[in-house]
C-alpha positions in Angstrom: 173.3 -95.6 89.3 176.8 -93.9 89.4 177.9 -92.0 92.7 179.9 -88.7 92.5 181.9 -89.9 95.2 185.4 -91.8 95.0 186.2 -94.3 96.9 190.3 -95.0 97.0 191.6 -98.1 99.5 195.0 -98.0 100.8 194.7 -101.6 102.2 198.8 -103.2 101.5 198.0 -106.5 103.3 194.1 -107.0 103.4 192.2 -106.7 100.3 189.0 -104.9 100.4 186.4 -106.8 97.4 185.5 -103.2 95.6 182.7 -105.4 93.8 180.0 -104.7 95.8 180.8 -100.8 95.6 181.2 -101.4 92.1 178.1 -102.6 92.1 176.5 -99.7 94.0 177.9 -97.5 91.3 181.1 -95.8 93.1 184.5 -95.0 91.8 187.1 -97.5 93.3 190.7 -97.4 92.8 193.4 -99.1 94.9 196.3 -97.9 96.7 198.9 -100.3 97.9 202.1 -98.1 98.8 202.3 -95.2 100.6 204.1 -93.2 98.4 201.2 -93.5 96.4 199.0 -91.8 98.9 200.8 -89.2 99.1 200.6 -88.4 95.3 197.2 -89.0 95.7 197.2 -86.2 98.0 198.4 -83.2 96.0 195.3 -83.5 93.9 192.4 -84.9 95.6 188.9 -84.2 95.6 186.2 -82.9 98.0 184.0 -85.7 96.8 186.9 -88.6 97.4 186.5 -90.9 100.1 190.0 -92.7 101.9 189.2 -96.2 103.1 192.3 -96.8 105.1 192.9 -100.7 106.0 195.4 -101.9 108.4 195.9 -105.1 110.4 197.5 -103.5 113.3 195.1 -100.4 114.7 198.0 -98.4 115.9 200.0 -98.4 112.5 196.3 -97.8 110.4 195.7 -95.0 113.1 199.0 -93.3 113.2 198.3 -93.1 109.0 195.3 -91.9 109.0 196.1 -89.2 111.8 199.2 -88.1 109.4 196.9 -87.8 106.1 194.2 -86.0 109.0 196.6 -83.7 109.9 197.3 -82.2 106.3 193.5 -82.2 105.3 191.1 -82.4 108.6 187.8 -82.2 106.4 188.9 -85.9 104.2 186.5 -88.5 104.8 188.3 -91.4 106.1 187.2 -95.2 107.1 189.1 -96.9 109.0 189.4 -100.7 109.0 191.4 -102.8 111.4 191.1 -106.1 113.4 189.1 -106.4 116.5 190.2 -103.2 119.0 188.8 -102.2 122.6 187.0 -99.1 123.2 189.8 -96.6 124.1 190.9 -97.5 120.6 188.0 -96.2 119.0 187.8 -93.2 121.0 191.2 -92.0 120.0 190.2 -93.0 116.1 187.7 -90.8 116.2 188.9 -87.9 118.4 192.1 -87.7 115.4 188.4 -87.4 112.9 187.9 -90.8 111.5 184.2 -91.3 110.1 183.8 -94.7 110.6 185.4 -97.4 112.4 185.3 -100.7 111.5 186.5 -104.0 112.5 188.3 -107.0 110.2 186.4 -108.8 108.0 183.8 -106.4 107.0 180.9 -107.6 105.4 180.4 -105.8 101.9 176.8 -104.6 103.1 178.4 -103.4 106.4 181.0 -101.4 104.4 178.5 -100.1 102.2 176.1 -98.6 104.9 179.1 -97.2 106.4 180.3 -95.4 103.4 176.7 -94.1 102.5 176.8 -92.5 106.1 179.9 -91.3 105.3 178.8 -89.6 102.4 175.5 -88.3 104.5 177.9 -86.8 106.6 180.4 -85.1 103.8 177.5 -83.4 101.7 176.2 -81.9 105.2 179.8 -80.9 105.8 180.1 -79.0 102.4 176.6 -77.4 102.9 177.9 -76.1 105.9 181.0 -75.2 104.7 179.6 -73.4 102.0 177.2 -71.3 104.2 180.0 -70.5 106.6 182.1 -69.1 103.7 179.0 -66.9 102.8 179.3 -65.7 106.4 182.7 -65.5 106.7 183.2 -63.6 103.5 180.2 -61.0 104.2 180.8 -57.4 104.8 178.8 -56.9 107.5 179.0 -58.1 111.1 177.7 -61.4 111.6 178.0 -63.1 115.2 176.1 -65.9 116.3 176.4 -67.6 119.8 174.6 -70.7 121.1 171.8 -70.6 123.8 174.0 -70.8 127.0 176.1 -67.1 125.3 179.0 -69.2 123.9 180.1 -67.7 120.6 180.1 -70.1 117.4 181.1 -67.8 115.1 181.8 -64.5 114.7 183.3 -63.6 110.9 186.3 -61.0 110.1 184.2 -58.0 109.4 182.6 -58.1 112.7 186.2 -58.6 114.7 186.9 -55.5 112.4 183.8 -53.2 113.8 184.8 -54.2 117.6 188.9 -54.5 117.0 188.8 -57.7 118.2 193.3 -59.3 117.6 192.9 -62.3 119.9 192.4 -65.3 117.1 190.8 -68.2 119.3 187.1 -66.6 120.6 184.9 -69.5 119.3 183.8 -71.3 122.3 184.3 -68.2 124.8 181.0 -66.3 126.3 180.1 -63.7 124.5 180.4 -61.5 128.0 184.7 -62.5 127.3 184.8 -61.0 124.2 182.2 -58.2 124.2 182.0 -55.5 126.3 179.3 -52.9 124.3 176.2 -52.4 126.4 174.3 -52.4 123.8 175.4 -55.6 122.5 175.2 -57.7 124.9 171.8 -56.5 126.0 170.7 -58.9 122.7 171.9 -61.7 124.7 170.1 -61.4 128.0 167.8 -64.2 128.6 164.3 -61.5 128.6 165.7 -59.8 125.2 162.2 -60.5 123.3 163.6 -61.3 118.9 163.3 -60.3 116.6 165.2 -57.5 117.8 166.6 -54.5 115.7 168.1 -51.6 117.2 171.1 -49.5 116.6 174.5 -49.7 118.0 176.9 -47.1 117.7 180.7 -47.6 118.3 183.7 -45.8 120.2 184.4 -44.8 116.6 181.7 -43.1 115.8 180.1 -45.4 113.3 176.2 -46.4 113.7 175.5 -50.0 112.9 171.7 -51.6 112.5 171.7 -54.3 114.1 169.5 -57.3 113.5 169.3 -60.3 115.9 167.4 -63.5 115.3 166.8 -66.4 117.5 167.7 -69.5 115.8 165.9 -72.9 117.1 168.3 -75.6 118.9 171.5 -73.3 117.8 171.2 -69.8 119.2 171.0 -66.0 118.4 172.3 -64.6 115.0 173.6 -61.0 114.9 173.7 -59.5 111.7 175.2 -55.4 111.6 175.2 -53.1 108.7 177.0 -50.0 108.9 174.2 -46.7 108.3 176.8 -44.2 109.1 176.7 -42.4 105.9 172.6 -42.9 106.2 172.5 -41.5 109.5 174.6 -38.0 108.0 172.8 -37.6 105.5 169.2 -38.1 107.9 171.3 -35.5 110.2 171.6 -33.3 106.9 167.8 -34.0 105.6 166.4 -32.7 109.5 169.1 -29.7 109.8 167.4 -28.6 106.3 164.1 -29.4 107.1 164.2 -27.7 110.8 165.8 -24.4 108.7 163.1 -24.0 106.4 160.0 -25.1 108.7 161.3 -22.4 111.3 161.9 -19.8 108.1 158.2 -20.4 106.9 156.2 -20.4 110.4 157.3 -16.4 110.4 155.1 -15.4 107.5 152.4 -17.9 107.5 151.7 -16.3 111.0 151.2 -13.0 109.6 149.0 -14.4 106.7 146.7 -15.9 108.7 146.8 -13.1 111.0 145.9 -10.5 108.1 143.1 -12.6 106.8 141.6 -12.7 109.8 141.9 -8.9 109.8 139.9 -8.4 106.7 136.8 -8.0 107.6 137.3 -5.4 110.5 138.6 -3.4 107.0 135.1 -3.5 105.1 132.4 -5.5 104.6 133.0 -8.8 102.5 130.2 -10.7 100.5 129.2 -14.4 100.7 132.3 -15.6 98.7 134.4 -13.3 99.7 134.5 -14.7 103.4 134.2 -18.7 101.7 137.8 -17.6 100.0 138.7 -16.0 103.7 138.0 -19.4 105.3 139.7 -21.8 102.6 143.2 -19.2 102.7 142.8 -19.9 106.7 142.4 -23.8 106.9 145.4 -24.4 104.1 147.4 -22.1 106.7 146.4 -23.9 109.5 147.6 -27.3 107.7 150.6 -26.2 106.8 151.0 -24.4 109.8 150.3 -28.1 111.9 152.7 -29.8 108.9 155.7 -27.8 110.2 155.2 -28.4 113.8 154.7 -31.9 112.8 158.2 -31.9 110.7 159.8 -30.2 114.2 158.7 -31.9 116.2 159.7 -35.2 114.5 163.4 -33.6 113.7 163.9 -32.8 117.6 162.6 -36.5 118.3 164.8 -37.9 115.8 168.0 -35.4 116.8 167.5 -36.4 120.9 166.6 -33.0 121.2 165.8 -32.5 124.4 165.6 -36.2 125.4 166.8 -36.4 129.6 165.5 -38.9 130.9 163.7 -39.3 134.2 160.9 -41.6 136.2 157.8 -41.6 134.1 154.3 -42.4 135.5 152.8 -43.7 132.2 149.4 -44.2 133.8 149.3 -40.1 134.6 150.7 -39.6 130.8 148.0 -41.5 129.6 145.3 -39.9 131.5 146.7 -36.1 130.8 146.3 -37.1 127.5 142.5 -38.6 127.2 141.4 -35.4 129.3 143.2 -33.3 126.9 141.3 -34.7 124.3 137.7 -35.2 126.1 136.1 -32.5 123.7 136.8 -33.8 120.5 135.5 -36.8 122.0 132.0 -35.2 123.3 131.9 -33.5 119.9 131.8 -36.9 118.4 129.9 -38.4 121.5 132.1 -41.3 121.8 132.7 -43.7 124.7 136.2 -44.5 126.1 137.4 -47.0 127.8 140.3 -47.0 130.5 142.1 -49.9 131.6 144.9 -49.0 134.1 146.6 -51.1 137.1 146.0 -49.3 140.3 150.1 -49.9 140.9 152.1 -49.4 138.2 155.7 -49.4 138.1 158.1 -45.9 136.7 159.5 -46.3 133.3 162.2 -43.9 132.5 161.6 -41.6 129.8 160.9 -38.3 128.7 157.7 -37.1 129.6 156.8 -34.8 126.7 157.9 -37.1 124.3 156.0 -39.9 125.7 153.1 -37.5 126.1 153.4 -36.6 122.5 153.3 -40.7 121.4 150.4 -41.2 124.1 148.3 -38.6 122.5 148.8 -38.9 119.0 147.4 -42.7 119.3 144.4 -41.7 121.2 144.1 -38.7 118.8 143.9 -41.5 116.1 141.7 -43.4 117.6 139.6 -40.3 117.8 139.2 -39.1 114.7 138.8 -42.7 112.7 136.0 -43.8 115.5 133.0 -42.9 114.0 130.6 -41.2 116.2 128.8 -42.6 118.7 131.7 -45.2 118.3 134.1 -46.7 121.0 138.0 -46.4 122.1 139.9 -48.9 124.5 142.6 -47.8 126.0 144.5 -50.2 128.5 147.7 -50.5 129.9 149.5 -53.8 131.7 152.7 -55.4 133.2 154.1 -58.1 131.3 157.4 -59.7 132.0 158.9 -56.2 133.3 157.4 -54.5 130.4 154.6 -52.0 130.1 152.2 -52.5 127.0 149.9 -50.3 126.3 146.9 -50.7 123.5 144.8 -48.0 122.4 142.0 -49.7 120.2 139.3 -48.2 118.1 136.8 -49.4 116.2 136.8 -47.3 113.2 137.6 -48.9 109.0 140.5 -51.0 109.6 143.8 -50.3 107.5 144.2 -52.1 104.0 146.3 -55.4 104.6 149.0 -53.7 102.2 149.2 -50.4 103.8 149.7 -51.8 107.1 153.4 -52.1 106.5 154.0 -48.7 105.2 151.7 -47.0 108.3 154.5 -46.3 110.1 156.3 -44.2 107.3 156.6 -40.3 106.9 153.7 -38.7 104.8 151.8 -42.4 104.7 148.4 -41.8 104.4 146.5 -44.7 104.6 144.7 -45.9 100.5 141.0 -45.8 102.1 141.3 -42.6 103.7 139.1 -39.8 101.7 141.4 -36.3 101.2 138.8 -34.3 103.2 140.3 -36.4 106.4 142.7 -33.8 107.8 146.1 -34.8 108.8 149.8 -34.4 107.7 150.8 -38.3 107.4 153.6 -37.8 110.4 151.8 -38.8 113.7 152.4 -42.4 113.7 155.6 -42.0 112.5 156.3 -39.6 115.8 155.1 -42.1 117.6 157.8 -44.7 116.0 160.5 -42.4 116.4 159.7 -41.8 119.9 159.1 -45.3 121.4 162.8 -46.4 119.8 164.1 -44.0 121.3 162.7 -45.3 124.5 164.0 -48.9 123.5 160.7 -49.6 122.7 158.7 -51.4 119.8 155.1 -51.1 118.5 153.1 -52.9 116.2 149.6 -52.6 114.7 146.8 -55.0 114.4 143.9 -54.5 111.9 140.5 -55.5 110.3 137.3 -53.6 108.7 136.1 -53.9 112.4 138.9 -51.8 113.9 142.3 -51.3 114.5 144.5 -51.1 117.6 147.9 -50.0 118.2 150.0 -51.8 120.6 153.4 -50.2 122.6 156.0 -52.7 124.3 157.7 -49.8 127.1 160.6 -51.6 129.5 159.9 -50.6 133.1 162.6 -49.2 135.5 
């Protein structure tokens, strides 16, 4: 078997027998001035190995150290008579592999150079990856567990203006000082976590962070700026045209329902009557749905004050208590008798909280049941609303969440504009919140992760 590895030995007064590499299948050639080494150096290989062999450890040292110095990442061995412990630590403090002592068994010198080579691909793997990293045009910052900063590549420095050179090693509370950022860092962040950041400079970043076993958190930012604008742009046209059509669907579906104080209609007269009515009505509920999702997404209107969420909730089920009746369903309420202020807005988190139950209402069959319940979990209020109607389709579920989803097992008599959960979405980011669904043909329930005050 042949290695892809070189092995050259500088050794000018103790020969090292290459025949049991030979035998292992390496590449050996032989170095014995050091004039020669440094030839050697202008064009060597990543995949070369330097076995440097020297009587006296300080002169072997003091070479190797030089040849160190010029390229850090060489493998190098190191072979000297007997040396004590002080020795070694400096040998491989300078970033020696391997250490060994005078004579060295071939076998000896073989397992040393196969860890050696253990050691180099691991460093090229890595070196390749952080080149990836390095090279990438977004952010990417990664710190260990205690918040010490590993890496943190150019087009991240870039985004924060970071000019000081040496920040490896430093906390990440040294170099950063965004909020928002170093909230990912704090020991009850909960990952994944993806939020966005937005900058002194006016650029909006999704941010992604990831917690890495035994190394840390990874913190991956793409600039949306241009995304966000053209969002801004999409909701500025959307509110325009809403607001310019709510004006005459009003009057139609006043009119119609003037008709028949005009004259008397037949049978299929008033049918047409009450179809022209309930495509107003939708359309007329589609607008305030697209409004109402525009101001969400535009922090229209979003100060922020001490929430009750158990009172939101409540408001909210007796708001909906005859739709409920008309369907003779049972609900069930599960609320801590204390329970701590979140700070929010309370028509928006009114709107979230009812839009959920008013879900679970209208795909519980009748006669069916709702569970609502609402706990403290490590400083956080979740709250589940649960019903026990079809389910959602395993490959819908990821798409429930998006504007004008309507869900493949849903009939189109089932009245809705395909915006309510996607309200909700907008609304509990906004309250640095997350939500998730769970689902089977027995049910589904929607879960909301809320910090508390």
């Amino acid at each position: 078997m042949t290695h892809t590895l070189q092995i050259l030995i500088y050794s000018p007064s103790q020969p090292i027998d290459p025949s049991t590499l030979v035998n292992a299948g390496y590449e050996v050639a032989f170095l014995a001035q050091p004039e020669e080494v440094n030839a050697w150096l202008k064009t060597w290989s990543v995949d070369t190995l330097l076995i440097v062999s020297y009587p006296s450890f300080t002169r072997g040292v003091r070479l190797a150290a030089k040849i160190l110095e010029a390229h850090p990442t060489l493998p190098v061995i190191l072979v000297t008579h007997k040396t004590n412990q002080a020795s070694m630590k400096r040998a491989l403090e300078i970033g020696i592999f391997e250490h060994l002592t005078d004579p060295v068994e071939p076998e000896v010198l073989l397992r040393a150079i196969q860890r050696c080579q253990v050691r180099l691909n691991n460093w090229q793997e890595w070196n390749r990856f952080t080149q990836v990293l390095a090279n990438l045009e977004d952010g990417f910052i990664l710190a260990n567990t205690d918040g010490h900063l590993l890496m943190v590549n150019q087009s991240a420095r870039n985004m924060f203006q970071l000019v000081e050179e040496k920040i490896d090693e430093k906390m990440v509370t040294e170099v950063f000082n965004h909020p928002d950022l170093l909230d990912i860092f704090n020991p009850q962040t909960s990952f994944p976590n993806l939020r966005e950041i937005t900058l002194e400079s006016g650029r909006v970043y999704s941010t992604q962070a990831s917690q890495i076993p035994e190394i840390g958190i990874a913190v991956v930012m793409q600039e949306i700026t241009h995304l966000k604008e053209l969002d801004r742009i999409k909701t500025d046209f959307v509110n325009t045209v809403s607001h310019d059509i709510r004006s005459p669907l009003t009057a139609i579906y006043g009119f119609v329902g003037l008709i028949d104080r005009v004259g008397q209609i037949n049978e299929q007269q008033a049918e047409f009557i009450h179809h022209i009515q309930s495509s107003v009505q939708h359309i007329t509920s589609l607008i305030n749905d697209l409004m109402d999702l525009g101001r969400v997404e535009a922090d229209y209107d979003l100060q922020m004050e001490e929430v009750n969420l158990g009172e939101i909730i409540k408001q909210s089920i007796g708001n909906l208590d005859f739709q409920m009746n008309e369907k003779m369903q049972e609900l069930n309420l599960s609320i801590p008798e204390e329970i701590p202020v979140i700070l929010g807005n309370p028509l928006h988190l009114q709107r979230m909280v009812t839009n959920l139950i008013e879900n679970a209402v209208k795909f519980t069959p009748a006669m069916g049941k709702i569970n609502v319940r609402c706990r403290l979990e490590a400083n956080q209020l979740i709250l589940d609303v649960a019903d026990n109607g079809p389910g959602i389709p395993l490959s819908d579920q990821p798409h429930i969440f998006e504007k004008f989803y309507r869900g493949s097992n849903l009939s189109q008599d089932m009245p809705g504009t395909g915006l309510g959960l996607s309200i909700v979405k907008s609304i509990v980011e906004k309250h640095h919140g997350r939500i998730w669904l769970e689902s089977s043909p027995m049910g589904t329930t929607f879960s909301v992760i809320l910090p508390s005050k």
